[in-house]
C-alpha positions, 0 to 999 in steps of 0.5 A: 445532482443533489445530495442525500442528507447522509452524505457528506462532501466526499461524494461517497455514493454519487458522481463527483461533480465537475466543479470539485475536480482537480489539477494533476499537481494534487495528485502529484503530491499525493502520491510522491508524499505517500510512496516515499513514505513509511513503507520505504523505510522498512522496505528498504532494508528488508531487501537485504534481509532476503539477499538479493543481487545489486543487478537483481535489486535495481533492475527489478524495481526499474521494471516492476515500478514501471508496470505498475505506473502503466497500470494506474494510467491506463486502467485505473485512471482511465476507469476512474474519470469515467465513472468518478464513483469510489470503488466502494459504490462501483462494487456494490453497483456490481456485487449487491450490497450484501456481497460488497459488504463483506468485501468492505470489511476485508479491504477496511481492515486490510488497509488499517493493519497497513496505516497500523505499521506505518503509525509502528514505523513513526513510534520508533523515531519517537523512540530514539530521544526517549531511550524506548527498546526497538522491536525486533524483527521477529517480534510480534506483541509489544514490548513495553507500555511505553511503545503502546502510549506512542502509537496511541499519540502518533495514531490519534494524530494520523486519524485527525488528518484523515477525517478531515477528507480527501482534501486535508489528506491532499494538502497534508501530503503536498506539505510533507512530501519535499521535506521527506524525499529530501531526508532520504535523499540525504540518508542515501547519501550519507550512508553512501559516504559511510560505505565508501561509494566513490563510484557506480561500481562500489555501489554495485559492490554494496549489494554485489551478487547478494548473500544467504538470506537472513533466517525466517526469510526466502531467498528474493531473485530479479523476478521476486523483485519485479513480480513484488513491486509490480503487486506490492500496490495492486490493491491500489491499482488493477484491484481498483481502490485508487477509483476513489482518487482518481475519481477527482482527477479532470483527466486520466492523464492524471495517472502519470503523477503515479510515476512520482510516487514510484521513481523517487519513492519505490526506487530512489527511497526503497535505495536510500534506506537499503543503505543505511541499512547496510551501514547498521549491519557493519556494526558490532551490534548487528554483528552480535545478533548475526552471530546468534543466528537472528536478524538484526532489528530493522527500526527506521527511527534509530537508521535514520537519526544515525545518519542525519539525526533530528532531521531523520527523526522527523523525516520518520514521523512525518513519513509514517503520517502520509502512508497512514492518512490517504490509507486510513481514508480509503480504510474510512469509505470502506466502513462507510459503505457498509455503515452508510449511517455513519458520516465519513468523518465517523467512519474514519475514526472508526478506521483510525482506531482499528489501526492504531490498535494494529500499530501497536502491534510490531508484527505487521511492520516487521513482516511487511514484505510478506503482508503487502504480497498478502494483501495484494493477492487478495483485493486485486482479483475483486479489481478485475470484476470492475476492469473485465465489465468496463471493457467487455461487458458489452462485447459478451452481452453482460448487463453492467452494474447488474445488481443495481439494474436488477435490485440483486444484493448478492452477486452469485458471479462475483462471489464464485469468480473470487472464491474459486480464483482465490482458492486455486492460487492461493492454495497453490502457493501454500502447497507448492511453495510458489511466491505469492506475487508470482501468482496475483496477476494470474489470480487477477485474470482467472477472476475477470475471466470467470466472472464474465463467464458467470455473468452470462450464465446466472444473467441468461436464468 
C-alpha cells in the first residue's frame, strides 16, 4: 500500500505492513522495561500508605495481574494483528473524525499527566546528590525552582526517545529493562535484610493483617487490590490503546509477553519497593511526620539510594524513562490523529512538553493510586465499542467501521453509550462512595452493550 506524503514510517493511518512486523522478544522488552518501571516505585509504597494485608496484598496482585494478562492476549492482541490500525485510526473508522477527536485530546492528555509523574519520580533520583527538598505526599505545586529545572532536563530527554518512534522506544526499553528489574531485585532484597526477613513468615509478618490507613487514604481490602491491578492498565488493554503495539506483532501469541511486565513488574517490583518503603517508616523521620498526623513522604530516589545507593539512583532515572517514552508515544499518535498535519515526530513534541509541564507538578504522582483508577475508568469503556464490533457486529447486523462506510463525522451511538456509561458509574461512585475500580468493568460492558444497541437503532434511520 502506498503512503500518503503526510505520513510517516509509523503507519499512523494504514495497515502495518508485513515486512515491519516483529518477533514476540520486541515486545518483551517493551513491557518488562515499562512495567517495571517509574510507576512501581510509587506504587509500591503507596500500598502501605492504604493499610492493606500481607494475604490481601500478595494474593490480589497474583490475581489481578493475571486478568489483565488474559486480557491483553486474547482481546488486545487478538483485535490488534487483525486490524494492524492504531486505536486512533480504528476509532475514527468507528466514531467519525469529529467524535474521535475529542476523545484523542482526553486520551493525549490523560497519558501526558501519566509520563508527567514518571519524569516527578526520575527528578527525585536527581535530587538525592543535589540536597534538592523532596514533595511530599500531599503536596500539590512545586517546591522550588530548582525541581522545575529538573523536570525540564529529565523531560526533554524523555521526549527525545520517543519521537524517535516506535522503534527508538523499543530499543530503549530492551536497553533498560535488565539493569532496572536488576536494582529492584536488589532493593527487594536489601530492604528485606534491613527488616530481618530470615523466612516466608517474616515477610508475611512485614505486612501482617495490615494497619489504619494513612490520612487522606481508604482503607484497600483483597478485592481493592485485585479490582485495582486488573484496571490500573485497562486503558491499555479492554480500552484498546495497546491497538497500536500489538498492531507490529506477527502473531497474537505476542501478548503473552504482557505477563513480563506484570510478574516481575507489578508483582515482584510493586514487593520490592513496598519494602524499602517500610524500612523508611521505621525511621525517626517517618516517625516525626506520623506523629503530626501527615504521611510520610513517598520519593522513589532517596528509598532507593538509601538501600543500594548510586546504583538505585540510576535504576530511578532510567525507570521513569521507560514508563515516560512508549506513554509519551501513544500520547504523540493521539495528537497526531487530530493534527493529521503534524508529523508524528511533531506530535510527540507536543506531547512531551504537555508532560513534562505535568511533572512539574508533584500532585499526579503523589496521587497515583487514585489517578490511574481515574483514568482507566475513563478510556476503558471507549475500548469496549471496538471489542463488542469486532465480535458481534455481524451476529446483530451492525454495519462495521460504520462512520468510514457512511462518511459520519459523529457517531451518535458511540458518543451516547459512553456518555450514559460514563454518568451512571461514575456518579454512582461519587455519591455512593463505591471504589471506582469496583465499577470499570461494569462501565466497560454497559458501554458495548449500548452501543450495539444504538448501533441498530440510529443504522435502521
Amino acid at each position: 500500500m502506498a503512503k500518503d506524503s503526510k505520513q510517516s514510517s509509523e503507519f499512523e493511518r494504514e495497515a502495518v505492513p508485513k515486512t515491519e512486523l516483529k518477533n514476540w522478544k520486541s515486545f518483551l522488552g517493551m513491557y518488562a522495561g515499562e512495567h517495571a518501571a517509574g510507576t512501581e516505585f510509587m506504587i509500591g509504597p503507596l500500598f502501605l500508605t492504604v493499610g492493606v494485608s500481607a494475604f490481601d496484598l500478595l494474593a490480589g496482585l497474583l490475581l489481578g495481574n493475571l486478568m489483565a494478562v488474559l486480557c491483553w492476549r486474547f482481546i488486545t492482541a487478538n483485535i490488534a494483528v487483525k486490524e494492524r490500525f492504531t486505536l486512533y485510526f480504528k476509532l475514527e473508522k468507528i466514531s467519525g473524525k469529529k467524535l474521535v477527536s475529542f476523545y484523542n485530546v482526553a486520551n493525549g492528555i490523560l497519558f501526558c499527566f501519566l509520563a508527567g509523574s514518571m519524569i516527578t519520580v526520575s527528578a527525585t533520583a536527581v535530587g538525592v546528590p543535589t540536597g534538592l527538598e523532596m514533595p511530599k505526599l500531599t503536596d500539590v505545586m512545586p517546591n522550588s525552582i530548582t525541581w522545575v529545572i529538573v523536570v525540564i532536563v529529565i523531560g526533554g530527554l524523555t521526549t527525545w526517545i520517543a519521537a524517535k518512534g516506535y522503534g527508538m522506544v523499543s530499543k530503549a526499553a530492551n536497553w533498560m529493562s535488565p539493569f532496572i528489574v536488576l536494582a529492584f531485585l536488589a532493593c527487594g532484597i536489601f530492604a528485606a535484610n534491613q527488616l530481618g526477613v530470615k523466612s516466608f513468615s517474616d515477610f508475611i509478618a512485614v505486612w501482617g493483617e495490615g494497619s489504619d490507613p494513612f490520612p487522606g487514604q481508604i482503607k484497600y481490602t483483597f478485592w481493592h487490590v485485585f479490582m485495582w491491578s486488573w484496571f490500573c492498565n485497562a486503558a491499555m488493554h479492554i480500552g484498546m490503546s495497546d491497538l497500536s503495539v500489538f498492531r507490529y506483532a506477527k502473531s497474537p501469541e505476542s501478548g503473552w509477553t504482557t505477563a513480563a511486565g506484570m510478574y516481575v513488574g507489578h508483582y515482584m517490583a510493586w514487593i520490592a519497593a513496598c519494602l524499602l518503603y517500610a524500612v523508611y517508616l521505621k525511621s525517626p523521620e517517618a516517625a516525626a511526620f506520623l506523629a503530626e498526623g501527615t504521611a510520610p513522604p513517598v520519593a522513589p530516589g532517596p528509598l532507593a539510594y538509601n538501600a543500594i545507593g548510586w546504583f538505585g539512583i540510576i535504576a530511578v532515572i532510567l525507570a521513569g524513562w521507560t514508563t515516560a517514552n512508549p506513554t509519551i508515544y501513544r500520547s504523540g499518535l493521539a495528537f497526531q490523529a487530530i493534527l493529521p498535519k503534524w508529523s508524528i515526530t511533531q506530535a510527540t513534541v507536543l506531547a512531551g512538553s504537555v508532560a513534562t509541564l505535568a511533572g512539574i507538578f508533584p500532585a499526579f504522582a503523589m496521587k497515583l493510586l487514585d489517578f490511574v483508577a481515574v483514568y482507566g475508568f475513563i478510556l476503558a469503556p471507549v475500548g469496549a465499542v471496538i471489542v463488542f464490533e469486532y465480535f458481534f457486529a455481524e451476529r446483530y447486523g451492525v454495519i462495521k467501521n460504520y462512520a468510514e462506510k457512511k462518511n459520519v463525522a459523529f457517531n451518535k451511538s458511540v458518543f451516547f453509550a459512553w456518555l450514559i456509561s460514563f454518568i451512571l458509574f461514575f456518579g454512582w461512585s461519587q455519591t455512593q462512595d463505591v471504589f471506582l475500580s469496583f465499577l470499570t468493568l461494569p462501565a466497560w460492558l454497559t458501554c458495548g452493550g449500548l452501543f450495539i444497541i444504538f448501533s441498530k437503532v440510529f443504522q435502521k434511520k
